[in-house]
Backbone as CSV, one residue per row, in Angstrom:
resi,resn,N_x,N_y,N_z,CA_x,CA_y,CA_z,C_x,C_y,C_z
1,UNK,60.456,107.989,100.077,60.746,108.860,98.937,59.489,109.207,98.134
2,UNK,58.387,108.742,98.269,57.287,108.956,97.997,57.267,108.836,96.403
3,UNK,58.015,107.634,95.674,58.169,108.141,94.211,59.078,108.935,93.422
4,UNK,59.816,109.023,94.189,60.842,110.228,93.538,61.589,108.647,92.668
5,UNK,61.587,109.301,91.596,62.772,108.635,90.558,63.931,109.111,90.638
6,UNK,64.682,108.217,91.454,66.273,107.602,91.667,67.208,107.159,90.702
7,UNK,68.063,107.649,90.047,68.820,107.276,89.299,70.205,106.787,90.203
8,UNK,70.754,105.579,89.860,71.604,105.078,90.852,72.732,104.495,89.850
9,UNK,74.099,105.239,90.650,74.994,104.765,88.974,75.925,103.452,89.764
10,UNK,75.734,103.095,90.481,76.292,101.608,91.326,76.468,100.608,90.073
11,UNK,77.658,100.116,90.249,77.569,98.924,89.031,77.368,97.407,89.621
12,UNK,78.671,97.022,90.436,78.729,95.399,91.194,76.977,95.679,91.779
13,UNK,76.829,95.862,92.762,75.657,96.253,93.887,74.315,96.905,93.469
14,UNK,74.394,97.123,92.323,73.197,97.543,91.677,72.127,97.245,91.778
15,UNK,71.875,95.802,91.961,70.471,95.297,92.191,70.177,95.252,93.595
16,UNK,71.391,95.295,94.849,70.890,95.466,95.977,70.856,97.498,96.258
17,UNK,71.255,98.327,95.231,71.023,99.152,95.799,69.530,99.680,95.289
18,UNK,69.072,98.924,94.060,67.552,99.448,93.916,66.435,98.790,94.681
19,UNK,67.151,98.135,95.354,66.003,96.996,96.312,66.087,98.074,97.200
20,UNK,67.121,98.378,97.746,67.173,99.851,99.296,66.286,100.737,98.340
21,UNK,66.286,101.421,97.301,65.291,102.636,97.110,64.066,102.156,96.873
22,UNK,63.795,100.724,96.557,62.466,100.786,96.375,61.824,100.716,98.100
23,UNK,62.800,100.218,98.956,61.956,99.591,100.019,61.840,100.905,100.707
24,UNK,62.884,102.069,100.516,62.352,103.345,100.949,61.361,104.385,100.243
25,UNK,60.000,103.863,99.679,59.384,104.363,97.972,60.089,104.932,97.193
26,UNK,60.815,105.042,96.657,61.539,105.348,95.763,61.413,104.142,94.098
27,UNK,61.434,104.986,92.950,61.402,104.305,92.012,62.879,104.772,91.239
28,UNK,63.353,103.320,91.264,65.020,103.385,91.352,65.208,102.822,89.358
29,UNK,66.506,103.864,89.031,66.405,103.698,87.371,68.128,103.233,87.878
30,UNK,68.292,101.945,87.427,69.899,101.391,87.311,70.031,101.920,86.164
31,UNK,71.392,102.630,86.374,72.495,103.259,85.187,74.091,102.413,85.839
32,UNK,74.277,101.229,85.720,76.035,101.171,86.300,76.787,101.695,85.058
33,UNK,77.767,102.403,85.958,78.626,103.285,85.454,79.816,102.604,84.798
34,UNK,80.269,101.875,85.152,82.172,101.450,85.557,82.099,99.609,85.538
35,UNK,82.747,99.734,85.523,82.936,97.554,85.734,84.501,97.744,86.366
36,UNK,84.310,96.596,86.943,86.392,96.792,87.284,86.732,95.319,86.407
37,UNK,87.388,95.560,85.613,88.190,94.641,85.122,90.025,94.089,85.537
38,UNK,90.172,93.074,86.514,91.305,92.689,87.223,92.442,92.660,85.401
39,UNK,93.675,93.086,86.122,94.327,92.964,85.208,95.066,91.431,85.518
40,UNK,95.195,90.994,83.596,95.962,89.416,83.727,97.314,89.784,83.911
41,UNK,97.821,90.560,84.285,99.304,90.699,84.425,99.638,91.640,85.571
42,UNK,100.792,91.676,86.581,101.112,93.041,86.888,102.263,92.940,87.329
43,UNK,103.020,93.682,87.068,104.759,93.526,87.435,104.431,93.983,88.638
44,UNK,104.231,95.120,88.870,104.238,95.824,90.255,103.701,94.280,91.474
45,UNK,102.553,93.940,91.134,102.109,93.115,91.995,103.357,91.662,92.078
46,UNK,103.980,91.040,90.911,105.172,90.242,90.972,106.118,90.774,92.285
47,UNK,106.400,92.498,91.969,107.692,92.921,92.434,107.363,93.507,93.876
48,UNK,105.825,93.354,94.258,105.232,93.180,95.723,106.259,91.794,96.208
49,UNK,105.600,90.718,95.294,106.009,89.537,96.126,107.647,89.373,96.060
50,UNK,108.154,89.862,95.498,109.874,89.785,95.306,110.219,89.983,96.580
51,UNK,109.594,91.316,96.844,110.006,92.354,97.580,109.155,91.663,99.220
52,UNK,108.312,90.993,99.388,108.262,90.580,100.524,109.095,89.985,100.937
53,UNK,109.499,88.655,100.115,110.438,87.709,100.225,111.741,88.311,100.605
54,UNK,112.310,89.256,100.189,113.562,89.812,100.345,113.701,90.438,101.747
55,UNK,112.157,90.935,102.353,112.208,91.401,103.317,112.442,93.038,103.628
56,UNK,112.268,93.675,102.441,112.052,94.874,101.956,111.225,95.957,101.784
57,UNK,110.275,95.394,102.310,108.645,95.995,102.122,108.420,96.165,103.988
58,UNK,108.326,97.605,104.215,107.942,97.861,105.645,106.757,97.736,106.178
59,UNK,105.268,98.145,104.886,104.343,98.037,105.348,103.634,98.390,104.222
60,UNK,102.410,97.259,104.390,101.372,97.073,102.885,99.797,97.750,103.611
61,UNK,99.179,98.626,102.388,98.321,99.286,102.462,97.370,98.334,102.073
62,UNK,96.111,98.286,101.871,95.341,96.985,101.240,93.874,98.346,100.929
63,UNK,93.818,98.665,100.043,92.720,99.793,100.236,91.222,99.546,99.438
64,UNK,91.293,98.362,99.187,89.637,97.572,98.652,89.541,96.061,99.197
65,UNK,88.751,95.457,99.312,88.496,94.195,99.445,88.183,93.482,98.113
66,UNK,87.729,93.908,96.841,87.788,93.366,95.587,89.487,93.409,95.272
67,UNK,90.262,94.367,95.452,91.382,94.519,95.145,92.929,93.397,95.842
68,UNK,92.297,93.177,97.169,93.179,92.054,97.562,93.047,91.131,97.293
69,UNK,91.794,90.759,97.041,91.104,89.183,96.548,92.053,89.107,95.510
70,UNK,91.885,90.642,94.689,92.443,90.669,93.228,94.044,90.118,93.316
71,UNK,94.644,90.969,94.053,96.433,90.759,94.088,96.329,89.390,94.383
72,UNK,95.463,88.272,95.262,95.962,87.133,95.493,95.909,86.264,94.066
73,UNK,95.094,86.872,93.308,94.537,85.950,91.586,95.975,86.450,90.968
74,UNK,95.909,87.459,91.263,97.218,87.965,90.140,98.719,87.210,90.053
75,UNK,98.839,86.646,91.591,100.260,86.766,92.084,99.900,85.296,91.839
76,UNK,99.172,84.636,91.811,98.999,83.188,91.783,99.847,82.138,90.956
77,UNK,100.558,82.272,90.066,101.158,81.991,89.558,102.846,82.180,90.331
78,UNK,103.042,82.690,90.323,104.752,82.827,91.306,104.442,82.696,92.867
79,UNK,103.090,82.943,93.583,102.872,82.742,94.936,101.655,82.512,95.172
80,UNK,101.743,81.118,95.600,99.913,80.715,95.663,99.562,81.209,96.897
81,UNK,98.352,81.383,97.177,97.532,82.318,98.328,98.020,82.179,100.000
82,UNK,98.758,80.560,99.704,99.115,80.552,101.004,100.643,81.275,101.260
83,UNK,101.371,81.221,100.710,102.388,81.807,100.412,102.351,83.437,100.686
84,UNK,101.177,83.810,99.876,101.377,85.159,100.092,100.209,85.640,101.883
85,UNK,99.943,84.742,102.162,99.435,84.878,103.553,100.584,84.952,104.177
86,UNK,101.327,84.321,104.341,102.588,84.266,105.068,103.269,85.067,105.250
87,UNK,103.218,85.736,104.336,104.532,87.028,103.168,104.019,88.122,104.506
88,UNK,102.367,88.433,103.827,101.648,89.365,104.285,101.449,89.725,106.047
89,UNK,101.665,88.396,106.368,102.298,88.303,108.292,103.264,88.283,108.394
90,UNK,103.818,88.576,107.908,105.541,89.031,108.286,105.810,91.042,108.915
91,UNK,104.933,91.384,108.038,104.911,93.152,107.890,103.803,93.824,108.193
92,UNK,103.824,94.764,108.386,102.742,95.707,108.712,101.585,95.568,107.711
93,UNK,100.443,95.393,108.111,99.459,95.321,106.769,97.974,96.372,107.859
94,UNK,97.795,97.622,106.542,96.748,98.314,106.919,95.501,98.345,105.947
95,UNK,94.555,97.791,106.209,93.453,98.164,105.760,92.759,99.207,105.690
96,UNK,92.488,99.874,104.582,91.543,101.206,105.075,90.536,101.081,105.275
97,UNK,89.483,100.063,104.921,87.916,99.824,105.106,87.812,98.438,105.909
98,UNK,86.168,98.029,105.985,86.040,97.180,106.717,85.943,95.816,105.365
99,UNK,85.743,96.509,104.193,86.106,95.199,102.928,87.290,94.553,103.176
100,UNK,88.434,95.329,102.735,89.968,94.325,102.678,89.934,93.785,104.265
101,UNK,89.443,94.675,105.358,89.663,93.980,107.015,89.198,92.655,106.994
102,UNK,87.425,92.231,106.238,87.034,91.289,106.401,87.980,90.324,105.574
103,UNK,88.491,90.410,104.366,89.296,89.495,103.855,90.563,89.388,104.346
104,UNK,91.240,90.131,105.101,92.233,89.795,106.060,92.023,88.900,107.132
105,UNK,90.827,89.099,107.579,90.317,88.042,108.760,90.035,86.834,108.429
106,UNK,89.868,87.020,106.885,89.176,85.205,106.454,90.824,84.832,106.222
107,UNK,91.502,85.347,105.830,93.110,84.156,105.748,93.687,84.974,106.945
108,UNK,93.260,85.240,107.892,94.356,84.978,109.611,95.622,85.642,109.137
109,UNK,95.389,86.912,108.463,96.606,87.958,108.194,96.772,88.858,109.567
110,UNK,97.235,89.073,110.154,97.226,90.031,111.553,96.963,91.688,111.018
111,UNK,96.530,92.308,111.527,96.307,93.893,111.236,96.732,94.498,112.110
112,UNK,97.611,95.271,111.441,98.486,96.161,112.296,97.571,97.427,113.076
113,UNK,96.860,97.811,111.724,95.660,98.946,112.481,94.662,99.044,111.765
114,UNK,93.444,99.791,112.128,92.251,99.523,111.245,92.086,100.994,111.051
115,UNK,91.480,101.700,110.004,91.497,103.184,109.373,89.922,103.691,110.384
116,UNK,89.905,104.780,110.615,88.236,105.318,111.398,87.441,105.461,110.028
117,UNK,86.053,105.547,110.146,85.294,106.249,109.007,85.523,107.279,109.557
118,UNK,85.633,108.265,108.094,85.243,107.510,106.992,86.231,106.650,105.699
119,UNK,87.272,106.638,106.418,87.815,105.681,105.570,88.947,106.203,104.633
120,UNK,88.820,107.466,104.060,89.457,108.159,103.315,90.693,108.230,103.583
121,UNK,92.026,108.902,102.487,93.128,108.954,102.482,93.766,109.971,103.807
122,UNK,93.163,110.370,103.704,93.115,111.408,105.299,93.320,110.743,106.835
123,UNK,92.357,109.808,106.945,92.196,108.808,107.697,93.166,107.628,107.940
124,UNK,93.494,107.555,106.697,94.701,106.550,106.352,95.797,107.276,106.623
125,UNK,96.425,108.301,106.186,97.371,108.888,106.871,97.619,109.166,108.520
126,UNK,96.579,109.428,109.098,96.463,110.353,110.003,96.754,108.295,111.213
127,UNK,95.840,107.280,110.386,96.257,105.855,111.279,97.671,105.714,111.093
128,UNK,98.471,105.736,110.070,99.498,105.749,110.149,100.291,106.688,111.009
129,UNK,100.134,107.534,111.288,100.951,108.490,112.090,100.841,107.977,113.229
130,UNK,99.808,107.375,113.509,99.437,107.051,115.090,100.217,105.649,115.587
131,UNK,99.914,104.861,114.408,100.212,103.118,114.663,101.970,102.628,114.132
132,UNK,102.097,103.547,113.134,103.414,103.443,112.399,104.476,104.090,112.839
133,UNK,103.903,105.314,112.727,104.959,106.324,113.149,106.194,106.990,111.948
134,UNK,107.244,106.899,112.061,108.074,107.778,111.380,108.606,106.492,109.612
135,UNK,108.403,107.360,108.908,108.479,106.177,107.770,109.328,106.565,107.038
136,UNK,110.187,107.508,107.594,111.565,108.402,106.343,112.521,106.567,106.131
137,UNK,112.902,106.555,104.881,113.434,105.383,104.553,112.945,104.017,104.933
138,UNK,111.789,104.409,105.141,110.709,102.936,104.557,109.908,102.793,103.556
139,UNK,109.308,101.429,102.775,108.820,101.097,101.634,107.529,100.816,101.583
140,UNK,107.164,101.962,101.589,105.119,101.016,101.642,104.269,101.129,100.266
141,UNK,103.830,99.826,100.298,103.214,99.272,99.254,101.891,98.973,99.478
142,UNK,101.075,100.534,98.494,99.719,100.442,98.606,99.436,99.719,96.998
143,UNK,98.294,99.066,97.731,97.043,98.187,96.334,96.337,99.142,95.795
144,UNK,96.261,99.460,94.662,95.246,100.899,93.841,93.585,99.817,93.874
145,UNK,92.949,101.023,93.899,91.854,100.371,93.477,91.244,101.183,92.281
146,UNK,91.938,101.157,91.052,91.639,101.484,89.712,92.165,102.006,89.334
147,UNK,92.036,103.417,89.763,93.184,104.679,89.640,94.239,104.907,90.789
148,UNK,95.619,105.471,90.529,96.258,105.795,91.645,95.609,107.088,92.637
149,UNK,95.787,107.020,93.366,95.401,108.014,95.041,96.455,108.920,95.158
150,UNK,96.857,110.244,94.194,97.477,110.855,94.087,98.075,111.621,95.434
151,UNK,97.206,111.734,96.010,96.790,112.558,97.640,97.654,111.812,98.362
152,UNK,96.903,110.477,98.568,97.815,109.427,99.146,99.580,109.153,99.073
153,UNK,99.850,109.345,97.581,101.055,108.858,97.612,102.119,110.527,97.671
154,UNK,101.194,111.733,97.715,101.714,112.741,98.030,102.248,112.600,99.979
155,UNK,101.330,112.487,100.724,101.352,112.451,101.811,102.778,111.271,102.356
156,UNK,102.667,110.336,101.820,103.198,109.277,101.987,104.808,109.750,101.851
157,UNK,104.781,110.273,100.613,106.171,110.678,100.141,106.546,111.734,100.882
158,UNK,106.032,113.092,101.248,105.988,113.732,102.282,106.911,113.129,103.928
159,UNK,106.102,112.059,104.147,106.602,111.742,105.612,107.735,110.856,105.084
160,UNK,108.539,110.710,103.772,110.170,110.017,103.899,109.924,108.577,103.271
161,UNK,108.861,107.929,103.067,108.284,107.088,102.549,108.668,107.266,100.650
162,UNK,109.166,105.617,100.639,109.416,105.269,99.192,108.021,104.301,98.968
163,UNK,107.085,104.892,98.079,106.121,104.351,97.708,106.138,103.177,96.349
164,UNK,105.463,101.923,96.718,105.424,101.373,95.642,103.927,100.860,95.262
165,UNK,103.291,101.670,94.099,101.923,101.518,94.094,101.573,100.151,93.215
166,UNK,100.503,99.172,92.956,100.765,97.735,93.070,98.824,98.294,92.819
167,UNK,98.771,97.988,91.214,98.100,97.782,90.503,97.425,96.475,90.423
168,UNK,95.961,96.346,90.701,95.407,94.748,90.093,94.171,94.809,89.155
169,UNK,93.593,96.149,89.250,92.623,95.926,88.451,92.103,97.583,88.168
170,UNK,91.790,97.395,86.744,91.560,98.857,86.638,89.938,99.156,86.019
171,UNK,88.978,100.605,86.053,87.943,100.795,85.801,87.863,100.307,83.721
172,UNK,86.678,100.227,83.838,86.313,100.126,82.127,84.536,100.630,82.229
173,UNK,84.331,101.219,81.232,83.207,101.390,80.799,82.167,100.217,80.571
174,UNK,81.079,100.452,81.416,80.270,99.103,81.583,80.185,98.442,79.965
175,UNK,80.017,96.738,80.358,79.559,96.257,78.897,78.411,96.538,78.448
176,UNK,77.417,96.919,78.780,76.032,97.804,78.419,76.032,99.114,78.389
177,UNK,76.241,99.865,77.927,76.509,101.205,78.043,75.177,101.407,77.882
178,UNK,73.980,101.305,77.296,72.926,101.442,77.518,72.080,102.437,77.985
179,UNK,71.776,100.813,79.469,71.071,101.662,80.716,71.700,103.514,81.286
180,UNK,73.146,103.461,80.886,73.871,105.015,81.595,73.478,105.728,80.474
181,UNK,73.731,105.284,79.141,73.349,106.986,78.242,71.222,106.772,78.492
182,UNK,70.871,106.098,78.243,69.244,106.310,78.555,69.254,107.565,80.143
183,UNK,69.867,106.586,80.907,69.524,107.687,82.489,69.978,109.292,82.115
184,UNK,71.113,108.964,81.663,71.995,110.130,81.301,70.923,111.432,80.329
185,UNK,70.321,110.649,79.625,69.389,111.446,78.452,67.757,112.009,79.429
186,UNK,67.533,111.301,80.036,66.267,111.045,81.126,66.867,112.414,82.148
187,UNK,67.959,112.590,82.606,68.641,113.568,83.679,68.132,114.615,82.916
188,UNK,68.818,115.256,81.762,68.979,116.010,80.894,67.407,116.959,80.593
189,UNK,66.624,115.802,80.704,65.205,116.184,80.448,64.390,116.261,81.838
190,UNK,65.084,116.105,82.506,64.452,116.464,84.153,62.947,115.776,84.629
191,UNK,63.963,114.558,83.765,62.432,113.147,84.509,63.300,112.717,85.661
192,UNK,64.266,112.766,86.423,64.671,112.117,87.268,64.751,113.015,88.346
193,UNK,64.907,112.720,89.994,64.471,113.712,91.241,65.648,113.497,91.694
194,UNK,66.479,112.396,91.992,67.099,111.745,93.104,68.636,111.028,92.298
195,UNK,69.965,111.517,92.638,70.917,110.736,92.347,72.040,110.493,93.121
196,UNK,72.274,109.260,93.228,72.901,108.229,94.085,74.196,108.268,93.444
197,UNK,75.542,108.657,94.084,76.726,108.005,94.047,77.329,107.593,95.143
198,UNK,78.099,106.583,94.813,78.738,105.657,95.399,80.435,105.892,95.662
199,UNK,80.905,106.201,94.704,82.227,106.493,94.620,82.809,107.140,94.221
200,UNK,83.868,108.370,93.848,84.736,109.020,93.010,84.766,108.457,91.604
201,UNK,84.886,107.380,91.651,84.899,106.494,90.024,83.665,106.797,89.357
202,UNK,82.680,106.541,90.088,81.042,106.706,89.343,81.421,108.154,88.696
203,UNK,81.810,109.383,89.625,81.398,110.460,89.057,82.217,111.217,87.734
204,UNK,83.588,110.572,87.676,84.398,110.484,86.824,83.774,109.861,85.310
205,UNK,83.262,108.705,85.549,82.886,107.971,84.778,81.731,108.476,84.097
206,UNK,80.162,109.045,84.428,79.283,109.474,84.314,79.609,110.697,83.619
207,UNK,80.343,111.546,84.116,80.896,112.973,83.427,81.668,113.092,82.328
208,UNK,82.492,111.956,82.159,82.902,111.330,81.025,82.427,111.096,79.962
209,UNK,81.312,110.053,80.336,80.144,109.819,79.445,79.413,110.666,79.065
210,UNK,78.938,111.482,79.849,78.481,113.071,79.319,79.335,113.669,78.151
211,UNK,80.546,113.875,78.608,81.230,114.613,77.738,81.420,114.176,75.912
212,UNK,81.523,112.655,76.166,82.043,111.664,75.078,80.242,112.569,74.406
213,UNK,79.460,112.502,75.033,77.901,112.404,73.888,78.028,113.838,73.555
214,UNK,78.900,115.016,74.141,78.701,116.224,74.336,77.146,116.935,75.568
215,UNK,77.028,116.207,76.288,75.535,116.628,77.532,75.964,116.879,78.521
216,UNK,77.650,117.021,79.012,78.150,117.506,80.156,77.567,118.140,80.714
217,UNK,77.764,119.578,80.348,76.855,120.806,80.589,75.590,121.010,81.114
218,UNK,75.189,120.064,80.177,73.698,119.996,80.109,73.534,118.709,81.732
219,UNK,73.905,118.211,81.637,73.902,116.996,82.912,74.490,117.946,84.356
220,UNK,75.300,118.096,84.084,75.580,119.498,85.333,74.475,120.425,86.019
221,UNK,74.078,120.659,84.538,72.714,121.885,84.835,71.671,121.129,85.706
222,UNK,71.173,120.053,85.113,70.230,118.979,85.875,70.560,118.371,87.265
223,UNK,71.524,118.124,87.150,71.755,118.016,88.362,71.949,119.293,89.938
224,UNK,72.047,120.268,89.049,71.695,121.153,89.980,70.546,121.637,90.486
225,UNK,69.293,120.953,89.807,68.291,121.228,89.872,67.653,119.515,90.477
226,UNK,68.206,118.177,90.830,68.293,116.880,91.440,68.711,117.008,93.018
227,UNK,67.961,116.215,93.447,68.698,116.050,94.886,69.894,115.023,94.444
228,UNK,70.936,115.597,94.929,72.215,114.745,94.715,73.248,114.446,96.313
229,UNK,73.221,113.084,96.222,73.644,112.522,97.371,74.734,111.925,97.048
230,UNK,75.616,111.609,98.017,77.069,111.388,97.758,77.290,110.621,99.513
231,UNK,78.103,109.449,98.735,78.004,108.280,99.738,79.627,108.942,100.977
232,UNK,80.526,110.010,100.552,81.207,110.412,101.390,82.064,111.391,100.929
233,UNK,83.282,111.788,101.807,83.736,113.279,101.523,84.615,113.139,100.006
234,UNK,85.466,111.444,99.520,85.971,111.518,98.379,85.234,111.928,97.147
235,UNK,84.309,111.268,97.658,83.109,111.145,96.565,82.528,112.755,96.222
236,UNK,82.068,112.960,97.688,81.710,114.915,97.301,82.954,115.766,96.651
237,UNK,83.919,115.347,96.984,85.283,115.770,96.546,85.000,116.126,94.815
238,UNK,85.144,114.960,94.657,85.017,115.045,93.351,83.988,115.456,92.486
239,UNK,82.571,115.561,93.082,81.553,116.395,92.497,81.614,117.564,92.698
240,UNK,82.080,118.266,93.711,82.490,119.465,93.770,83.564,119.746,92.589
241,UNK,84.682,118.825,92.663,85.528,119.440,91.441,84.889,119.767,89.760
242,UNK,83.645,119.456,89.794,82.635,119.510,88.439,82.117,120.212,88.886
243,UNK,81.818,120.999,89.502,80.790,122.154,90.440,79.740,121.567,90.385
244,UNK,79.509,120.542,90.782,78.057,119.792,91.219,78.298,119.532,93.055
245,UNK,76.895,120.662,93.413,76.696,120.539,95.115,76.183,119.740,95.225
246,UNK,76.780,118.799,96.461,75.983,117.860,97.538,75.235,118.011,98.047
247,UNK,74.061,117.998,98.240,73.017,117.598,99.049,72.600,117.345,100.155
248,UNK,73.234,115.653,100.167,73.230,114.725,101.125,74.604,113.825,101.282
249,UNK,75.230,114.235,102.774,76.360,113.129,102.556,75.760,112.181,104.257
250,UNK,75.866,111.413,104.124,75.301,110.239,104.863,76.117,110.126,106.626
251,UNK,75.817,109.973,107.556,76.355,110.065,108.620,77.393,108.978,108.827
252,UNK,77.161,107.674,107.915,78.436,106.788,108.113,78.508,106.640,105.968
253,UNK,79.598,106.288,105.734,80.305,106.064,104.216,79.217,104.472,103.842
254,UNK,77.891,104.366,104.099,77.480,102.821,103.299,76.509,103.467,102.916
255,UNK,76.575,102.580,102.073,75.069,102.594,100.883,73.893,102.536,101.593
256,UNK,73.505,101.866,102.412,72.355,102.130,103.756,72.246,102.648,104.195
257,UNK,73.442,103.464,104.457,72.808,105.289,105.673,72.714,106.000,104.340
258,UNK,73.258,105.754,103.093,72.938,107.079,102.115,71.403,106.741,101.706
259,UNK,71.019,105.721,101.468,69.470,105.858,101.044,68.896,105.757,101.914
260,UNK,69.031,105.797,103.287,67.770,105.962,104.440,67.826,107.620,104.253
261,UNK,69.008,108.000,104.677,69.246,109.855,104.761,68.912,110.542,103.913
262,UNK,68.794,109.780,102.493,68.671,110.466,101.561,67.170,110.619,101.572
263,UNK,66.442,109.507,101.801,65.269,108.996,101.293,64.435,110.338,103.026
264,UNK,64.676,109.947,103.832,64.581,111.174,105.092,64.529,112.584,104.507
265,UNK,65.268,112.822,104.145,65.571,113.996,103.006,65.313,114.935,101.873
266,UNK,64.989,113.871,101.016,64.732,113.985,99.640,63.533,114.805,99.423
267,UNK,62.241,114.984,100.397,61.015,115.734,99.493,61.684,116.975,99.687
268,UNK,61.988,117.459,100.881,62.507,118.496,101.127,63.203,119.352,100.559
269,UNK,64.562,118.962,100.201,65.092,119.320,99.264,64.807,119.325,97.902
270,UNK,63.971,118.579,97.252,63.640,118.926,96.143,62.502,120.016,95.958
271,UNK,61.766,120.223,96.992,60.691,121.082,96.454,61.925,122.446,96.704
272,UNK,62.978,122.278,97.447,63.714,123.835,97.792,63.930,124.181,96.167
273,UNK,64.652,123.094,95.989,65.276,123.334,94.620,64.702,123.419,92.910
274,UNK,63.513,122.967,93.514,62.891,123.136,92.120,61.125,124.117,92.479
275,UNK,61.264,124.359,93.380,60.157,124.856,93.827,58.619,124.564,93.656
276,UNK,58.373,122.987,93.865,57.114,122.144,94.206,57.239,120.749,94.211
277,UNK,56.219,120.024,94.903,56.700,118.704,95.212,56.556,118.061,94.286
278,UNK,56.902,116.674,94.159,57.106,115.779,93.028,55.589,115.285,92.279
């Protein structure tokens, strides 16, 4: 990257994602966006486990690996972990990524099917059609990972499916707000070359924060004038819905093909876009 200043709005992974931009030259500015805060309560997640037990539940979605960890903390109290291992081998259980897969594999849950990258609700539908098949008057119970997957539970409901969505933890505004309005102010003034998202949440969150200071606009503008990379199609999804163009979307959905590709990338596109090198 030869120096290009990276603004990276990653919150958990933050310090391993400025270690990837520095080791590709890049001088990486942490802004985390978001925190996930697990909720201490959740009926939905109780009325998961009711509903296993009863034998009612056709087939469980699992769509984060922070998020199942999460449902097992949550439910802990009415069903300790082994319990709900049990529950969870009884029924269809789909993972969409290789996160919740690996924590399915550490408690010996069986997987009915595994989602292709990139992972998305698309993907998830399209495994279901293949592995499941017809779901008119069946109950599937997807895990949110913050916000509900509107798309998702459109599709779902679509193919005859009674959805029950099963909440464990939802986004919050980092406890430092800080480091994001500094980057945020730094964008604005077009000291920064290079910006990194990670997820649909980041870009929600960031634009948010814009808005709350009133620099939306103004952060939009800059960024149209940034190489802006986007870790996959949800993620571009949603920067597109702000009319902010992608750049760079990475040949596989990880944080390692986006800053090698990006970093491959990056002089290039910036001298297009701003017309000289850094």
């Amino acid at each position: 990257m030869n120096g290009l200043r990276v603004v990276v709005f990653e919150s958990r992974k933050a310090a391993e994602m400025a270690r990837l931009v520095e080791r590709h030259g890049g001088a990486p500015v942490s802004a985390p966006s978001m925190r996930e805060v697990p909720l201490a309560a959740s009926p939905e997640a109780l009325e998961l486990v009711a509903r296993l037990r009863a034998g009612t539940i056709d087939l469980v979605v699992l769509l984060t690996g922070v998020g199942t960890r999460a449902l097992a903390t949550v439910v802990e109290p009415v069903a300790p972990r082994e319990e709900l291992v049990a529950l969870l081998s009884r029924v269809a259980v789909i993972p969409r990524g290789p996160k919740p897969v690996a924590v399915l594999k550490e408690w010996k849950v069986p997987i009915a099917a595994t989602v292709p990258e990139p992972n998305t609700w698309r993907e998830l539908l399209d495994t279901i059609d293949e592995r499941i098949g017809d779901l008119r008057g069946k109950t599937v119970a997807v895990q949110e990972y913050g916000v509900p997957n509107a798309r998702l539970y459109e599709g779902l409901s679509e193919r005859g499916a009674s959805v029950l969505a099963v909440p464990v933890y939802r986004w919050a505004a980092p406890e430092d707000p800080g480091p994001l309005r500094a980057a945020l102010d730094a964008l604005v003034r077009d000291e920064l070359d290079v910006a990194l998202f990670t997820s649909a949440n980041q870009v929600y969150s960031v634009l948010g924060v814009a808005n709350e200071r009133g620099i939306a606009q103004a952060v939009r503008e800059s960024l149209g004038r940034m190489v802006v990379a986007s870790v996959g199609p949800v993620c571009s999804e949603a920067l597109a819905a702000h009319g902010i163009a992608v750049d760079v979307e990475p040949s596989h959905p990880k944080m390692g093909h986006l800053v090698q590709e990006t970093a491959e990338r990056a002089g290039e596109i910036r001298v297009r876009k701003r017309g000289k090198p850094g």
